[in-house]
N, C-alpha and C positions, 0 to 999 in steps of 0.2 A: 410320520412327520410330513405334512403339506408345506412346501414349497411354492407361496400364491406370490405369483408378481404384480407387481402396481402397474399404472400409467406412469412416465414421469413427467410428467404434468399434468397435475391433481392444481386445482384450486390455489390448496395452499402452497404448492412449491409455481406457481406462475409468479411470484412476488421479486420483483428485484431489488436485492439490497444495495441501496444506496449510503454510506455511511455520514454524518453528519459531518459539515464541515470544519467545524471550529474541533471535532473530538478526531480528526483523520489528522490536522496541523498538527494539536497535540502530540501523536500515537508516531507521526513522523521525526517530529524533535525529538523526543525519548530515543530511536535510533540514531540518532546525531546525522538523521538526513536534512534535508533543506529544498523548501518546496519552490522557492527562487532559484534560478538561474543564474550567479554573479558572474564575468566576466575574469577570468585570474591570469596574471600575465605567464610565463613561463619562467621565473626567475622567483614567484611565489611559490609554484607547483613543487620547484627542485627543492626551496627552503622547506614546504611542509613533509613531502615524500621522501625528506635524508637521512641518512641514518646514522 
């Protein structure tokens, strides 16, 4: 069994994946992240984090 190593960086792995915008907003709401920044006071935080 030969064991041949590559370069790595051939051709086709120089490519950088940049993901499309509009499908990265998507792919991030599905996790119920949020690509905004909102501002939240501390008396939101305690109401959402209570248990």
């Amino acid at each position: 069994m030969n064991n041949k190593k590559t370069k790595a960086n051939t051709p086709k792995t120089n490519r950088l994946f940049v993901p499309n915008p509009q499908n990265f907003k998507v792919s991030v709401s599905y996790e119920g992240l949020d690509l905004e920044i909102k501002p939240t006071t501390l008396a939101e935080l305690k109401r959402k984090y209570s248990r």
